[in-house]
py3Dmol code that shows the C-alpha trace and the ligand (Angstrom):
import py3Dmol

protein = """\
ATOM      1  CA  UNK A   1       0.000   0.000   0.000  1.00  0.00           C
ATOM      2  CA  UNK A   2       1.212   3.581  -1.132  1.00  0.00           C
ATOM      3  CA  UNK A   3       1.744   5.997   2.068  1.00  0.00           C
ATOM      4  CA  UNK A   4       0.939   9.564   2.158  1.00  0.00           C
ATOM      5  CA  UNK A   5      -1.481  12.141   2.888  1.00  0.00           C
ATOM      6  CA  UNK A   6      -4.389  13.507   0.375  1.00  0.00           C
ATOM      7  CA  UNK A   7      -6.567  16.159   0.686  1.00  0.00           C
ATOM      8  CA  UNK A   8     -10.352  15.739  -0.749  1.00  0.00           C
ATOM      9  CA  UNK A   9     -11.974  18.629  -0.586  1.00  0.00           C
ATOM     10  CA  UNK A  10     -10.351  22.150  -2.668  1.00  0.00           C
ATOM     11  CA  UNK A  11     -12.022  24.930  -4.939  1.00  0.00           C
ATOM     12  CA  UNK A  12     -10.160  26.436  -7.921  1.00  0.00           C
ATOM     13  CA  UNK A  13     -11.740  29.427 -10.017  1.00  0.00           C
ATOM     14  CA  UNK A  14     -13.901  27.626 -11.763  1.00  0.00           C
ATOM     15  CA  UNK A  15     -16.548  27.588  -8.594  1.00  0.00           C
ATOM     16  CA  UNK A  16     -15.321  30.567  -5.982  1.00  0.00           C
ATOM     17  CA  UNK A  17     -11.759  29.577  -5.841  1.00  0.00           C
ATOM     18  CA  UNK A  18      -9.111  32.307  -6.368  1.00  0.00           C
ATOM     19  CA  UNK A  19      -6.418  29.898  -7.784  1.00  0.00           C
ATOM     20  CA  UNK A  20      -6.025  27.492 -11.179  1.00  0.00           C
ATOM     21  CA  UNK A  21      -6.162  23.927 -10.979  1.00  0.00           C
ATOM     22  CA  UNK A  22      -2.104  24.545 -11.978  1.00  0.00           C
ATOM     23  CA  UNK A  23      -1.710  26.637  -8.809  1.00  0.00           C
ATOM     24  CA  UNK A  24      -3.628  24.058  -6.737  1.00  0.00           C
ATOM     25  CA  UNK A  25      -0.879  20.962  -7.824  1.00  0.00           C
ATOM     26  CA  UNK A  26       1.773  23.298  -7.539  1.00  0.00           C
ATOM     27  CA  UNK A  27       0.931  24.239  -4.140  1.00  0.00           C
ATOM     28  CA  UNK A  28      -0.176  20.697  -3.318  1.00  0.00           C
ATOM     29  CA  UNK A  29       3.259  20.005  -3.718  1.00  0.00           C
ATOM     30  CA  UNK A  30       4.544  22.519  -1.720  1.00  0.00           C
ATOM     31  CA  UNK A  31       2.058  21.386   0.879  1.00  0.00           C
ATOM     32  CA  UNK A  32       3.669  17.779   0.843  1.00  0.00           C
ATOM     33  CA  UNK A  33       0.060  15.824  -0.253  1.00  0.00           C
ATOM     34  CA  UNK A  34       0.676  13.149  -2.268  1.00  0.00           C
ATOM     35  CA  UNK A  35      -3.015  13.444  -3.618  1.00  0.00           C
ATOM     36  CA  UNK A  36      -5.839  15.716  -4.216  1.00  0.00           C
ATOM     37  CA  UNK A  37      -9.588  16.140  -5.280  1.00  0.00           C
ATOM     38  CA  UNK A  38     -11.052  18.868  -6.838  1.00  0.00           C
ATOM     39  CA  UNK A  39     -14.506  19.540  -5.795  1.00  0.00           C
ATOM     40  CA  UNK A  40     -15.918  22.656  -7.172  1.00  0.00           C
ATOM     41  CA  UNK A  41     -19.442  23.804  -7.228  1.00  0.00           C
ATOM     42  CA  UNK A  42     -21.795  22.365  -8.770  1.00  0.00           C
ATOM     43  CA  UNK A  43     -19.070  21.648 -11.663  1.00  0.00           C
ATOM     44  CA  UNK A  44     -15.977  19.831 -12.977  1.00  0.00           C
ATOM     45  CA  UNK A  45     -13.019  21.859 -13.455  1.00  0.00           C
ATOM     46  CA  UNK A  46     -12.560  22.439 -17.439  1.00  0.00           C
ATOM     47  CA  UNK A  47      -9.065  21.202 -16.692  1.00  0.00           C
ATOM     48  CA  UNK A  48      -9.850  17.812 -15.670  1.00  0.00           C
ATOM     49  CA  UNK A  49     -10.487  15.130 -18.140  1.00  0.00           C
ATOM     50  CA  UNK A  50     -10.310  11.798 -16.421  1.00  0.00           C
ATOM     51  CA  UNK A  51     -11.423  10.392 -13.840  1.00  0.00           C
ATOM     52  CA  UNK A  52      -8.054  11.456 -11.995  1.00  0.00           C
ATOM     53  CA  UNK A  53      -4.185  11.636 -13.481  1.00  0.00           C
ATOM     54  CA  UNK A  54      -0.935  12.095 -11.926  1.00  0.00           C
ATOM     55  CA  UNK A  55       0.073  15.120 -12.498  1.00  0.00           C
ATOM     56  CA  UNK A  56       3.971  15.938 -13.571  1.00  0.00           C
ATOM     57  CA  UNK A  57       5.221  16.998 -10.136  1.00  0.00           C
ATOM     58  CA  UNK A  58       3.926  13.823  -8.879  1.00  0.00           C
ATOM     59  CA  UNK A  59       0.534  14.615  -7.258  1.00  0.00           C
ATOM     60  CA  UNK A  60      -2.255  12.471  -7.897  1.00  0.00           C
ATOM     61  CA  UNK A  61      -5.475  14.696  -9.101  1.00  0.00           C
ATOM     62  CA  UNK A  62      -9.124  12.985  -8.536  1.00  0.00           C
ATOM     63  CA  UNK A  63     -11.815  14.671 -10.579  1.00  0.00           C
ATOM     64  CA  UNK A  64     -14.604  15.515  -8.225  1.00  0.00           C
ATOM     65  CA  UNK A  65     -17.476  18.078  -7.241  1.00  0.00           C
ATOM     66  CA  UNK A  66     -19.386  19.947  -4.628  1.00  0.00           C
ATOM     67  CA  UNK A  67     -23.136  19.233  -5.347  1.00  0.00           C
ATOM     68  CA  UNK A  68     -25.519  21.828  -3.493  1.00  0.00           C
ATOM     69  CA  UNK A  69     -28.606  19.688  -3.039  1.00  0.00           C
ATOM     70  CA  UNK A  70     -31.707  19.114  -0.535  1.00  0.00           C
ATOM     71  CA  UNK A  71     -32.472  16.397   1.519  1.00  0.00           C
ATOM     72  CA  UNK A  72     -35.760  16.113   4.118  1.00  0.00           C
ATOM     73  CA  UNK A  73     -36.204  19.867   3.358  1.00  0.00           C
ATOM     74  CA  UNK A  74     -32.665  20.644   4.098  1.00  0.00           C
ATOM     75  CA  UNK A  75     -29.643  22.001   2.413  1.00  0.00           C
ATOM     76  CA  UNK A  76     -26.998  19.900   2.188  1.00  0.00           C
ATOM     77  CA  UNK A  77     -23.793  19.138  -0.365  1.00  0.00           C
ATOM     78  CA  UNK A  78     -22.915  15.788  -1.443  1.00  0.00           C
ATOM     79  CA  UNK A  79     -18.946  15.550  -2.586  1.00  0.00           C
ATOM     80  CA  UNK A  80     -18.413  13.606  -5.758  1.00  0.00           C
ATOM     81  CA  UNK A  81     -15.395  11.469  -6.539  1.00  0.00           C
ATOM     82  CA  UNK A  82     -13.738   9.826  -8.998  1.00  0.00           C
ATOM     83  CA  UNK A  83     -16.563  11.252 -11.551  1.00  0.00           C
ATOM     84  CA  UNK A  84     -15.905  10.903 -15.038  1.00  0.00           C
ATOM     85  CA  UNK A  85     -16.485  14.594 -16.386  1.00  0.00           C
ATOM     86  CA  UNK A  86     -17.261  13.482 -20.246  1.00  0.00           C
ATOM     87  CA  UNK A  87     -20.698  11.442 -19.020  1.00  0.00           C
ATOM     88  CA  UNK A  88     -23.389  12.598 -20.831  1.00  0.00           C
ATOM     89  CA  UNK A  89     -26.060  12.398 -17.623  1.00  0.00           C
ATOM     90  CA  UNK A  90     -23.202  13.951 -15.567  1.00  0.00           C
ATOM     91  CA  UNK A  91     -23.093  17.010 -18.191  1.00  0.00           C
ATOM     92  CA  UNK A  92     -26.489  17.207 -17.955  1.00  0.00           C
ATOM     93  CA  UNK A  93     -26.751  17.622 -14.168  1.00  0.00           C
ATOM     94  CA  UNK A  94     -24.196  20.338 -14.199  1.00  0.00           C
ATOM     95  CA  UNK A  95     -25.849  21.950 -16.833  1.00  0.00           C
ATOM     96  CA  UNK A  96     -29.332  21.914 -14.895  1.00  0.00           C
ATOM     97  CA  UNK A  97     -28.027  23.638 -11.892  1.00  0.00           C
ATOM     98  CA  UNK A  98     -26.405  25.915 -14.044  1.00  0.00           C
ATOM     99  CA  UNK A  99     -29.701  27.304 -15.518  1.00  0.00           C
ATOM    100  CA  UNK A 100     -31.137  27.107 -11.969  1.00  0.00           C
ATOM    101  CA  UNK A 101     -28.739  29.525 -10.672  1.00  0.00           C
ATOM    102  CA  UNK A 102     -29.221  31.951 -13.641  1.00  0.00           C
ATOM    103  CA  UNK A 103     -32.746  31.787 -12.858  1.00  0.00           C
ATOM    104  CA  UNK A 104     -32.212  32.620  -9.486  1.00  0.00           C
ATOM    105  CA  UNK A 105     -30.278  35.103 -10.466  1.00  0.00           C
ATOM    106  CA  UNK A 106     -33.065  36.949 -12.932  1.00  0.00           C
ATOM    107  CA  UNK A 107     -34.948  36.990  -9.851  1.00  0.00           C
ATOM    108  CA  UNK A 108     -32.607  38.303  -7.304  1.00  0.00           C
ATOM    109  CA  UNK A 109     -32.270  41.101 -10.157  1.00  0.00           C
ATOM    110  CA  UNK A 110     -35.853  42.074 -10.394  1.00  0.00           C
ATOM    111  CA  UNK A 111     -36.039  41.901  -6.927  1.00  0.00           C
ATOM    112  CA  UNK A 112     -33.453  44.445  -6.294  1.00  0.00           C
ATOM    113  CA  UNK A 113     -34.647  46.892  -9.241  1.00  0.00           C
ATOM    114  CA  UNK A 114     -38.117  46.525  -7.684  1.00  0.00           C
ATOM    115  CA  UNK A 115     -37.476  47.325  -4.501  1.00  0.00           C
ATOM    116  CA  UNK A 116     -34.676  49.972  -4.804  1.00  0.00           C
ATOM    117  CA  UNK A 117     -34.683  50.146  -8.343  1.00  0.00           C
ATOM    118  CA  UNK A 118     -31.068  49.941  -8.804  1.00  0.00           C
ATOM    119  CA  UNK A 119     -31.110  49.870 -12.596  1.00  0.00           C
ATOM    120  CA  UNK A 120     -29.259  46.599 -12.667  1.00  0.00           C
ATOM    121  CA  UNK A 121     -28.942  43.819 -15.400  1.00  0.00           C
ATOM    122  CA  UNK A 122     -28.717  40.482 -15.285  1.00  0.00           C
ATOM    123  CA  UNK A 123     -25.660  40.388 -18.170  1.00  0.00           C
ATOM    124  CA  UNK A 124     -23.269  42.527 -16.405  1.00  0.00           C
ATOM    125  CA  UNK A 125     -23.555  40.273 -13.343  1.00  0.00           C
ATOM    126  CA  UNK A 126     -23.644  36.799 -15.198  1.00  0.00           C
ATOM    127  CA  UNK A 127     -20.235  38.230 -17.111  1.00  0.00           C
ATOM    128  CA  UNK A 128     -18.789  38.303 -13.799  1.00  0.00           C
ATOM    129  CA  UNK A 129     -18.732  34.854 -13.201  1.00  0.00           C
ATOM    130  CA  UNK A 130     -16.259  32.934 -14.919  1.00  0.00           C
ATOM    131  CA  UNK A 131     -18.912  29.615 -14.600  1.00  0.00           C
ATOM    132  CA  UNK A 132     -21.708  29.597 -12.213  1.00  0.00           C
ATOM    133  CA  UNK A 133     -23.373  33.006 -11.176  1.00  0.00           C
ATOM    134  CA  UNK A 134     -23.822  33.651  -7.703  1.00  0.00           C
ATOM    135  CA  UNK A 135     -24.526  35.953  -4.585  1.00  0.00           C
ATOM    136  CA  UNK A 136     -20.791  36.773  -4.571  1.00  0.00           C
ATOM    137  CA  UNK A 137     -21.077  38.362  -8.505  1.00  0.00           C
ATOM    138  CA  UNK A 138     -24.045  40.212  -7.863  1.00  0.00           C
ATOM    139  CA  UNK A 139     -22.322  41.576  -4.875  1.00  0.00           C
ATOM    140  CA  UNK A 140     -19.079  43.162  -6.899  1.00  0.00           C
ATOM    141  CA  UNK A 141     -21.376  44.443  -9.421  1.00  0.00           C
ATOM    142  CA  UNK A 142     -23.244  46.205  -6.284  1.00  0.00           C
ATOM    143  CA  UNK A 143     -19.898  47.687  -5.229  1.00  0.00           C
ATOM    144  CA  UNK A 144     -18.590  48.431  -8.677  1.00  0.00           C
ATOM    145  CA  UNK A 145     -21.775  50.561  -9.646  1.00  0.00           C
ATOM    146  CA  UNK A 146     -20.753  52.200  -6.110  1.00  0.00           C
ATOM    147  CA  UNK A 147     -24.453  51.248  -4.189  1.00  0.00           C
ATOM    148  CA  UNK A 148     -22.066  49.613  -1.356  1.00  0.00           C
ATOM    149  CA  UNK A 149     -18.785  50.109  -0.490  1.00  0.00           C
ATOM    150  CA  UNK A 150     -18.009  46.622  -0.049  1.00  0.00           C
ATOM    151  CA  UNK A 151     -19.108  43.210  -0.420  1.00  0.00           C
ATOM    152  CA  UNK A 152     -19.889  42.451   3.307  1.00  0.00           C
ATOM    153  CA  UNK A 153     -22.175  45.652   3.087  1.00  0.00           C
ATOM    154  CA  UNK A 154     -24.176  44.279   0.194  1.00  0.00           C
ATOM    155  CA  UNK A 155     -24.834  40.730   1.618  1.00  0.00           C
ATOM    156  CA  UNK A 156     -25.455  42.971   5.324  1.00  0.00           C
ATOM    157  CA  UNK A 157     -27.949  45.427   3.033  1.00  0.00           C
ATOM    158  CA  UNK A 158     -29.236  43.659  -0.114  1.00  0.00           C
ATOM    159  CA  UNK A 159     -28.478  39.492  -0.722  1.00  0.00           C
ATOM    160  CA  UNK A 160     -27.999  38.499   2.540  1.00  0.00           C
ATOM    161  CA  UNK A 161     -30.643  35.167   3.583  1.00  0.00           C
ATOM    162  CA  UNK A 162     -32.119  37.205   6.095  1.00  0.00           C
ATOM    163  CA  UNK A 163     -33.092  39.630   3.568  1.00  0.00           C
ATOM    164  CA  UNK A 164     -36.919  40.206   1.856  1.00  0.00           C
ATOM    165  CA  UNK A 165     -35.387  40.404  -1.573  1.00  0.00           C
ATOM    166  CA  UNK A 166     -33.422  36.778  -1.146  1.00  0.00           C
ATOM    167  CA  UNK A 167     -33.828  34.937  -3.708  1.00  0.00           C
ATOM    168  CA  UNK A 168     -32.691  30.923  -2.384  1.00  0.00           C
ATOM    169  CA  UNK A 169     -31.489  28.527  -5.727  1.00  0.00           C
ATOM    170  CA  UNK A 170     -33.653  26.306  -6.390  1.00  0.00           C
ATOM    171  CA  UNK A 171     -31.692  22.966  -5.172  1.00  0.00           C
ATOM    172  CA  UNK A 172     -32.183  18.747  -6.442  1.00  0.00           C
ATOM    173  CA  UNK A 173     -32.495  15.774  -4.259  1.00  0.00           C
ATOM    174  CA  UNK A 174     -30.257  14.318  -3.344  1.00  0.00           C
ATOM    175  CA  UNK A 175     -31.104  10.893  -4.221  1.00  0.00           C
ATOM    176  CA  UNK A 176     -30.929  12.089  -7.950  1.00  0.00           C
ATOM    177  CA  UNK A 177     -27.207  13.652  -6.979  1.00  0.00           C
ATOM    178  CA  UNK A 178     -26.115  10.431  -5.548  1.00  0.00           C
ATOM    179  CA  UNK A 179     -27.822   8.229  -8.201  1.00  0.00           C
ATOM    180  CA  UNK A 180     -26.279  10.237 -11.168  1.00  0.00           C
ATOM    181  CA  UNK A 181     -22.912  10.073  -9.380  1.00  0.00           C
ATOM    182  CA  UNK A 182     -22.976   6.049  -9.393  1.00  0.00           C
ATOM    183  CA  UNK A 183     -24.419   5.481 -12.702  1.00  0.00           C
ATOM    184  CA  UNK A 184     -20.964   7.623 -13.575  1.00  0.00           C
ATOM    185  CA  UNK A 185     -19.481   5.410 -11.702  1.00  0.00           C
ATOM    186  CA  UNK A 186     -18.151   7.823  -9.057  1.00  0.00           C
ATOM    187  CA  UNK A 187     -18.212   7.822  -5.591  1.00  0.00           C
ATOM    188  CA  UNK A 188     -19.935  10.107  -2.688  1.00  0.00           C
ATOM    189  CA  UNK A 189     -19.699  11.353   0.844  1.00  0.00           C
ATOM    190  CA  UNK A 190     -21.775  13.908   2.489  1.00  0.00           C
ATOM    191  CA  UNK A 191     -19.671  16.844   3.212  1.00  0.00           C
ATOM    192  CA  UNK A 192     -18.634  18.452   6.508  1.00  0.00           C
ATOM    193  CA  UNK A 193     -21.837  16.600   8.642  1.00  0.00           C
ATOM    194  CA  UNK A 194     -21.386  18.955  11.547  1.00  0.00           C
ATOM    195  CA  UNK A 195     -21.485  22.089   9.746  1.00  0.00           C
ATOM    196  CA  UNK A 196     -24.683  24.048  10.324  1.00  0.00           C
ATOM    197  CA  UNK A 197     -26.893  20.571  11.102  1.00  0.00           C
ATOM    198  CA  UNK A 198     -27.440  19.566  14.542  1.00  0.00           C
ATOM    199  CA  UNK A 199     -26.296  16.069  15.660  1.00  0.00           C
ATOM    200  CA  UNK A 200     -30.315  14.457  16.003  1.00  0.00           C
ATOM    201  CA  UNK A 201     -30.480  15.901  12.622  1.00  0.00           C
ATOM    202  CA  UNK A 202     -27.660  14.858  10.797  1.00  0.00           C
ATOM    203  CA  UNK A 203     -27.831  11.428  12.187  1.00  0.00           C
ATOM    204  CA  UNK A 204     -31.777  10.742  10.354  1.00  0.00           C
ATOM    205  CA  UNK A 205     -29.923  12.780   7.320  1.00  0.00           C
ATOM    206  CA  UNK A 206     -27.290  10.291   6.916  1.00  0.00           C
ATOM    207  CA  UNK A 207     -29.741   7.595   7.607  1.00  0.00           C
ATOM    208  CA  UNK A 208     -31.934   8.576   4.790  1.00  0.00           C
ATOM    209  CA  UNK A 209     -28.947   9.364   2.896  1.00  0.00           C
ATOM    210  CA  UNK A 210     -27.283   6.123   3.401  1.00  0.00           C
ATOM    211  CA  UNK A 211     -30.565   4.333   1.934  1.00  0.00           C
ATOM    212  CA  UNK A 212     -30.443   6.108  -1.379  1.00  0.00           C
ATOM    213  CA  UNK A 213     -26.578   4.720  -1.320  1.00  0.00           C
ATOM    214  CA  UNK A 214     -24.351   7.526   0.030  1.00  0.00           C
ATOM    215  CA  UNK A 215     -21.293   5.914  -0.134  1.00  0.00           C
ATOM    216  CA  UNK A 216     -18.678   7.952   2.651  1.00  0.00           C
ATOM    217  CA  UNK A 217     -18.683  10.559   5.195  1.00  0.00           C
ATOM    218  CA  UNK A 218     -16.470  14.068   5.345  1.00  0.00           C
ATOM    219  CA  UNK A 219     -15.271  13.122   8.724  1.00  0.00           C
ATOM    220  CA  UNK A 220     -11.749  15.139   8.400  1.00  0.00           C
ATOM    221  CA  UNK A 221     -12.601  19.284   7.777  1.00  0.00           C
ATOM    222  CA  UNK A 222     -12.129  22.296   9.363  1.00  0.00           C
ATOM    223  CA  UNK A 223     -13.806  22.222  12.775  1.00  0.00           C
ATOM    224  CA  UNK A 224     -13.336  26.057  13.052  1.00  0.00           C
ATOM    225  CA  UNK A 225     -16.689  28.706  13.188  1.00  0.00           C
ATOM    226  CA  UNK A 226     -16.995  31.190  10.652  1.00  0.00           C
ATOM    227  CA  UNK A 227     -19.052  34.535  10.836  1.00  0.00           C
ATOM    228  CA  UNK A 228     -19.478  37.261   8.974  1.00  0.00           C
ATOM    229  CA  UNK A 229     -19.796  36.345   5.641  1.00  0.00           C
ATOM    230  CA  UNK A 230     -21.225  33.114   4.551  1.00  0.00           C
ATOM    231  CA  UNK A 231     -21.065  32.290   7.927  1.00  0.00           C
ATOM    232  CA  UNK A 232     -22.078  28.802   9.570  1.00  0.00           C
ATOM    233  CA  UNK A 233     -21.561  27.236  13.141  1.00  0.00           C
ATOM    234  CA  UNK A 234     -19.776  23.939  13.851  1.00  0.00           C
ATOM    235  CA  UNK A 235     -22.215  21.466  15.971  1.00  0.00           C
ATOM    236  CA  UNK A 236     -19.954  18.737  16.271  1.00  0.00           C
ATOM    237  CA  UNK A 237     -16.587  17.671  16.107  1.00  0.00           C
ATOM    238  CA  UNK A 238     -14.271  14.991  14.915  1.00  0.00           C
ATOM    239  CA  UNK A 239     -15.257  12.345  17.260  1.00  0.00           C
ATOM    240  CA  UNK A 240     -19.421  12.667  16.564  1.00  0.00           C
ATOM    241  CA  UNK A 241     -18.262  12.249  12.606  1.00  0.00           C
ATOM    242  CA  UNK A 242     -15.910   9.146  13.060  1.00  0.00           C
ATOM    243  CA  UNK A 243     -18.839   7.432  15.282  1.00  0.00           C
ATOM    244  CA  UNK A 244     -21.744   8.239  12.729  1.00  0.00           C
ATOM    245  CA  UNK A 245     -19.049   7.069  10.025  1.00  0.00           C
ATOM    246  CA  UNK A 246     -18.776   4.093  11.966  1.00  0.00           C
ATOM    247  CA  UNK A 247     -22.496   3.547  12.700  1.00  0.00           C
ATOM    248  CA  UNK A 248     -24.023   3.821   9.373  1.00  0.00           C
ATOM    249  CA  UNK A 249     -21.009   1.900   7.694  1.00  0.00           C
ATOM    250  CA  UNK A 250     -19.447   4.753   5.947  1.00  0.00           C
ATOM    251  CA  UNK A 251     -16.317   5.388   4.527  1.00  0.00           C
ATOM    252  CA  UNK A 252     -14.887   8.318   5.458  1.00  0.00           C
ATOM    253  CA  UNK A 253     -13.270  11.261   3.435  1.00  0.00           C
ATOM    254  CA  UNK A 254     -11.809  14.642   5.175  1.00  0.00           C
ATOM    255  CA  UNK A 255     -10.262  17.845   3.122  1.00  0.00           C
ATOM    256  CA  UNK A 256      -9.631  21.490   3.730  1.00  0.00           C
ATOM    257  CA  UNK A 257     -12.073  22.707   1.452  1.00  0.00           C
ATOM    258  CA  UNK A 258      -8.975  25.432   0.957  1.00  0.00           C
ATOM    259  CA  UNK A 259     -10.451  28.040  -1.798  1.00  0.00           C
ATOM    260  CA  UNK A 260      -7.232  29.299  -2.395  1.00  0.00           C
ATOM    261  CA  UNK A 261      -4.093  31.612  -1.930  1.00  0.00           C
ATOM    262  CA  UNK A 262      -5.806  35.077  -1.917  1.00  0.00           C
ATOM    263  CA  UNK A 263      -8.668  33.655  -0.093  1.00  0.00           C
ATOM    264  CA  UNK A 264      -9.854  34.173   3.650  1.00  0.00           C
ATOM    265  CA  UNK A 265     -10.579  29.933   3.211  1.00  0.00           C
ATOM    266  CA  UNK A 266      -6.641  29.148   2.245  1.00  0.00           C
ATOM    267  CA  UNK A 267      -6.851  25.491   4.516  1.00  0.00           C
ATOM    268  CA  UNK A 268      -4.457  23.547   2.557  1.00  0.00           C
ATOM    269  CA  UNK A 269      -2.214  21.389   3.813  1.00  0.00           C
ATOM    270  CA  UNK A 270      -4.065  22.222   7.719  1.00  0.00           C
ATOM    271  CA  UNK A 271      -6.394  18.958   6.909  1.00  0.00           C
ATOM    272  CA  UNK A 272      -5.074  16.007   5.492  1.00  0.00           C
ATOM    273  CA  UNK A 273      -6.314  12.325   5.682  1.00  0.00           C
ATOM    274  CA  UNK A 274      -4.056   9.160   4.942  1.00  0.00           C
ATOM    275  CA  UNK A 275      -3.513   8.038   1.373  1.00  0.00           C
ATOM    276  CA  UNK A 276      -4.637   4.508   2.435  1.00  0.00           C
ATOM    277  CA  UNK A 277      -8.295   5.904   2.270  1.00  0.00           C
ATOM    278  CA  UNK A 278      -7.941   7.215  -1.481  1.00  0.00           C
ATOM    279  CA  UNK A 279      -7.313   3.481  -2.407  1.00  0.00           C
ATOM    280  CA  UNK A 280     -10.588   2.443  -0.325  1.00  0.00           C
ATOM    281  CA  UNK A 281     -12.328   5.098  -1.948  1.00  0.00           C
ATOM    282  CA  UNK A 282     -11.000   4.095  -5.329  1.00  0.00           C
ATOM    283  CA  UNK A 283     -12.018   0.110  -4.838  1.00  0.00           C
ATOM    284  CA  UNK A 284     -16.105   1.506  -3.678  1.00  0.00           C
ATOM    285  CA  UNK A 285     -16.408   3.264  -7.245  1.00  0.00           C
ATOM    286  CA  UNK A 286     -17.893   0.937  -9.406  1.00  0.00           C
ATOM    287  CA  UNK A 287     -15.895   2.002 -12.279  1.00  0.00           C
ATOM    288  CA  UNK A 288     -12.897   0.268 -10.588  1.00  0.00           C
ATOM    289  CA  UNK A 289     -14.935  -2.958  -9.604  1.00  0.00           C
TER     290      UNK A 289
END
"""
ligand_1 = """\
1
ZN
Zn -16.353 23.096 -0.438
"""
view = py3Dmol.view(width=600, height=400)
view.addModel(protein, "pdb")
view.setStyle({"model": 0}, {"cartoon": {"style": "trace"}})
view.addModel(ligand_1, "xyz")
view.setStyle({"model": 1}, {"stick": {}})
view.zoomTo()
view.show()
């Protein structure tokens, strides 16, 4: 068995990552992990064209996503692995919550021409975004045109959840998330459990989850709080994942969810999980069976 460390859970700039997928290996590297997933949102890197590679400095890179998604009424994200990005149903997906997100979008628009009449347009923010629109676009273009003087302000003033002209994105189930993953032949685990979902709750989560096949748990993240901006609190740590891992038969995944160098998320390296469990993972996806 190979040795090392691997870290499953990383944004580039094709979700709301500052760096490339180049910068990621690179500093990967640097970081001393001997593999790597790339889980954007709601999308596969346009770099990535396998299921995973090795890359030239040595570092293993496993295609993978970040699926926003709804499960009993809540809002949860399902981590895809070993996903191979040329599957037609897979493109499909992607390209669903794509046009769910511009729709959203329109709306927050109108909204916030209604209400304040701001003179916005939905173009100028949807050029913003490199891939998916979201919150964080509309934002710059709200400090750009000079209605707030910074991005906190318009999430405090105009986009934040608490606010009348919210618009939320429409999410999937997540059956259909996990189903689509395995027909691709990929692999999934629920990401950080213990993020924003009570313990009673996240337990009948990953009971109903682990019916419709879920096939690991995050159990390795960030345990630290986060407020201000997308904000969330941390109900449980390290221990409560390993025992639900352990309970509903899970096997168990753990990354820094680092979104980069010049971001206030740059994790990478701080979370790391033993390369052992990349091989595990590996021998669950059915493409490898
Ligand atoms: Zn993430």
């Amino acid at each position: 068995m190979k040795e090392g460390k691997a870290d499953l859970h990383m944004h580039t700039n094709a979700s709301d990552g500052t760096d490339t997928l180049e910068e990621r290996i690179e500093d990967a590297k640097r970081k001393g992990l001997d593999a790597i997933a790339v889980t954007d949102h709601d999308k596969v890197n346009e770099g990535l064209e396998q299921r995973s590679f090795t890359a030239e400095n040595g570092v293993e890179v496993i295609t993978g996503a970040e699926i926003k998604c709804k499960v009993k009424g809540r809002k949860i994200e399902i981590l895809g692995y070993f996903i191979d990005p040329e599957d037609e149903k897979m493109k499909e997906m992607f390209q669903e919550l794509s046009r769910r997100r511009e729709k959203r979008m329109e709306k927050f628009v109108e909204n916030l021409n209604q209400v304040h009449g701001l003179g916005l347009e939905l173009e100028d923010v949807v050029e913003r975004a490199d891939g998916n629109v979201g919150r964080p676009h509309l934002a710059r273009e709200l400090k750009e045109r000079e209605i707030v003087g910074s991005t906190q302000e318009a999430f405090d003033r105009f986009i934040g959840s608490e606010q009348d002209e919210y618009v939320p994105v429409e999410k999937i189930e997540a059956g259909k998330v996990i189903e689509t993953v395995h027909e691709n032949g990929g692999v999934t685990s629920l990401a950080h459990p213990g993020r924003s979902l009570g313990e009673d709750e996240v337990r009948e989560i990953i009971h109903d989850l682990t019916g419709k096949g879920l096939d690991a748990l995050e159990v390795d993240y960030t345990y630290r709080e986060r407020r201000g901006l997308n904000s969330y609190r941390v109900n449980f740590g390290v221990e409560k994942a390993s025992e639900l891992a352990d309970r509903f038969d899970l096997l168990r995944t753990g990354g820094s969810d680092c979104h980069g160098s010049r971001s206030d998320k740059y994790f990478l390296g701080e979370v790391s999980i033993p390369y052992s469990r990349v091989e595990t993972l590996r021998d669950a996806a059915s493409f490898s069976r």
